[in-house]
Backbone as JSON Lines, residues from 0, in Angstrom:
{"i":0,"aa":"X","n":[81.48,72.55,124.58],"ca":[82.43,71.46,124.49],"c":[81.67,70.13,124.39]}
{"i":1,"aa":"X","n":[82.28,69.64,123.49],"ca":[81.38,67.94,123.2],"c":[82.16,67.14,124.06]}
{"i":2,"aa":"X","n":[80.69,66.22,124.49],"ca":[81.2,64.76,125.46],"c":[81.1,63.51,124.83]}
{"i":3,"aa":"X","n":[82.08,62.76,124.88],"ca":[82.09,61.74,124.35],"c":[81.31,60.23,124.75]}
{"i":4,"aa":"X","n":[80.97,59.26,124.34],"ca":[80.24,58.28,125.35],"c":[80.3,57.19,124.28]}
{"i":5,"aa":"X","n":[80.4,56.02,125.05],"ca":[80.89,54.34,124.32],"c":[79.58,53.8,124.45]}
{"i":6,"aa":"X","n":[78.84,53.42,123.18],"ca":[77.66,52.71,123.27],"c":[77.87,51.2,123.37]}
{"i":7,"aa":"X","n":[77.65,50.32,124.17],"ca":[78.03,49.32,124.53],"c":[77.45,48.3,123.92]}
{"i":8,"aa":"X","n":[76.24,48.77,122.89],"ca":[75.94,47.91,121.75],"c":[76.27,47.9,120.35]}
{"i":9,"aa":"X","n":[76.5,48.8,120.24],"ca":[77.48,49.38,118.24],"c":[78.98,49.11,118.68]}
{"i":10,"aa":"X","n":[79.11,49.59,120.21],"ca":[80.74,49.8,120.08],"c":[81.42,50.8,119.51]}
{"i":11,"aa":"X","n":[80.55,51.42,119.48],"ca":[80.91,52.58,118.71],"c":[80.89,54.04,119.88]}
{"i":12,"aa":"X","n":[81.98,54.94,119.08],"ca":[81.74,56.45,119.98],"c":[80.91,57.28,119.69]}
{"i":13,"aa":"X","n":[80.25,58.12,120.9],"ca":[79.18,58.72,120.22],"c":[79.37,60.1,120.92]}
{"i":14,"aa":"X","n":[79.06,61.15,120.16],"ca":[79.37,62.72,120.41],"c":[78.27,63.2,120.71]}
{"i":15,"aa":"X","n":[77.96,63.57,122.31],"ca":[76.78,64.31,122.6],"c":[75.57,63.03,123.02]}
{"i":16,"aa":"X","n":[76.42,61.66,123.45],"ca":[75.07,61.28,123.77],"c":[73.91,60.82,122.78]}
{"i":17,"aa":"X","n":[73.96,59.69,121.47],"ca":[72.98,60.12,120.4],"c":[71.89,58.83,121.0]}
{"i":18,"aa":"X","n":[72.17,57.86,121.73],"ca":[71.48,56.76,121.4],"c":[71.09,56.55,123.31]}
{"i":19,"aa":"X","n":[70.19,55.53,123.75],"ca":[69.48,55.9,125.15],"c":[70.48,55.54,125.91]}
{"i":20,"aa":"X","n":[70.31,56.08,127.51],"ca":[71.11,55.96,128.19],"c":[71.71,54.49,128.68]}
{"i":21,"aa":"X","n":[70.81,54.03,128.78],"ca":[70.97,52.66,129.03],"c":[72.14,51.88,128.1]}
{"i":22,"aa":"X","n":[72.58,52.29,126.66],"ca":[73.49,51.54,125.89],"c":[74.61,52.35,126.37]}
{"i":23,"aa":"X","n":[74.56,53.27,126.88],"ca":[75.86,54.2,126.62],"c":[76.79,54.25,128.06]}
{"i":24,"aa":"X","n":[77.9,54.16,127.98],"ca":[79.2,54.51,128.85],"c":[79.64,56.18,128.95]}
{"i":25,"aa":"X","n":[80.08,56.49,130.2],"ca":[80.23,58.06,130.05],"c":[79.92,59.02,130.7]}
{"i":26,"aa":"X","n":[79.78,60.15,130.8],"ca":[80.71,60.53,129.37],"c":[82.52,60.83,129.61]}
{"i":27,"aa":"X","n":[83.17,60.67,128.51],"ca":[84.39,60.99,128.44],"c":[84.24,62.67,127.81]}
{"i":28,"aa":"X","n":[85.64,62.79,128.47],"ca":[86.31,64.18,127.86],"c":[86.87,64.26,126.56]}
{"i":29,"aa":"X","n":[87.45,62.73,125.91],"ca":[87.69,62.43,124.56],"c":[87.11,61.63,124.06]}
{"i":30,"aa":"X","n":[87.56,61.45,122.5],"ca":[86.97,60.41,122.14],"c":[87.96,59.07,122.25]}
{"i":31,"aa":"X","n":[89.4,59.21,122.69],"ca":[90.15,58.08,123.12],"c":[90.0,57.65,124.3]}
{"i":32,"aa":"X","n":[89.4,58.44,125.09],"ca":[88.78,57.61,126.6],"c":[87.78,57.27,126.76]}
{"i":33,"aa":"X","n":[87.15,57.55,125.77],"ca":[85.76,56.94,124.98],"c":[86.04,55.44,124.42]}
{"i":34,"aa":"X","n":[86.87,55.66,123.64],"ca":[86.95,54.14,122.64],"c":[87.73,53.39,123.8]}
{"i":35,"aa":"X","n":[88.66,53.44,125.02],"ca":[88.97,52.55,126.11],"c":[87.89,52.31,127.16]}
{"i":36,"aa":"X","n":[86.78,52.44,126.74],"ca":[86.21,52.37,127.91],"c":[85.41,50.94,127.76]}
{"i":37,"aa":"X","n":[85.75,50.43,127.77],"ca":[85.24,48.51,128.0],"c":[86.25,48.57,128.9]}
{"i":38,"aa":"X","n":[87.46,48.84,128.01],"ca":[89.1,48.09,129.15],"c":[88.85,48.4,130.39]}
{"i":39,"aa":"X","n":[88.22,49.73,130.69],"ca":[88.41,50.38,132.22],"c":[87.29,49.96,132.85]}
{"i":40,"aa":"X","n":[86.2,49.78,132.42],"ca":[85.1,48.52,132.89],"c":[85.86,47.28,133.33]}
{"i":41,"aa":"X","n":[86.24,46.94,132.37],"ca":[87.36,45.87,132.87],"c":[87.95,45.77,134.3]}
{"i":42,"aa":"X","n":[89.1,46.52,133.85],"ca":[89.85,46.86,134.69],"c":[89.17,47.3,136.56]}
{"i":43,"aa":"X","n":[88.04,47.9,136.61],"ca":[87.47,47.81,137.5],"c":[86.72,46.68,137.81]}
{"i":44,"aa":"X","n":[85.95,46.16,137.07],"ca":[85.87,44.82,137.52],"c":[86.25,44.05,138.71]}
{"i":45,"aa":"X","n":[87.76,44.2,137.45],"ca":[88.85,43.17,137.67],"c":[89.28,43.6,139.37]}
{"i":46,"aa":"X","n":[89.17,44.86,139.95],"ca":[89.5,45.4,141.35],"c":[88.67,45.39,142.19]}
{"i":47,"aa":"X","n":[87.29,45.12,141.58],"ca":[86.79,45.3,142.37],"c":[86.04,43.41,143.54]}
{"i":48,"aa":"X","n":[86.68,42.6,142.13],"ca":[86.55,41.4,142.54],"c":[87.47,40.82,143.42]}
{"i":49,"aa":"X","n":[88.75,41.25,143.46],"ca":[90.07,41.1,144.18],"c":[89.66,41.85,145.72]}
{"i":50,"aa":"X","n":[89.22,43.3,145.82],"ca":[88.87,43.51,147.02],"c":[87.65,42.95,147.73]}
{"i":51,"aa":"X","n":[86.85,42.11,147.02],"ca":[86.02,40.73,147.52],"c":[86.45,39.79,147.82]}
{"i":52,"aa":"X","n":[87.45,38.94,148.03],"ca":[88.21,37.99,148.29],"c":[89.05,38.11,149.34]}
């Protein structure tokens, strides 16, 4: 089964991991929770700055 992973410099999805770990997000089970994965970076962030305050 292929894993999916968001390279955080192309922006792009990548199947199996192609480029070093360091660019990459992951891994997802798809490639649509792949391509959301800035938002959910985000989104944690965003919670994790609120439970600092």
């Amino acid at each position: 089964m292929s894993e999916y992973w968001f390279n955080v410099r192309t922006h792009e999805v990548e199947v199996d991991a192609q480029s070093d770990w360091s660019q990459l997000i992951g891994p997802y089970e798809t490639r649509a929770e792949a391509e959301k994965a800035l938002e959910k970076v985000e989104q944690r962030n965003k919670a994790w700055e609120a439970e600092d305050d």
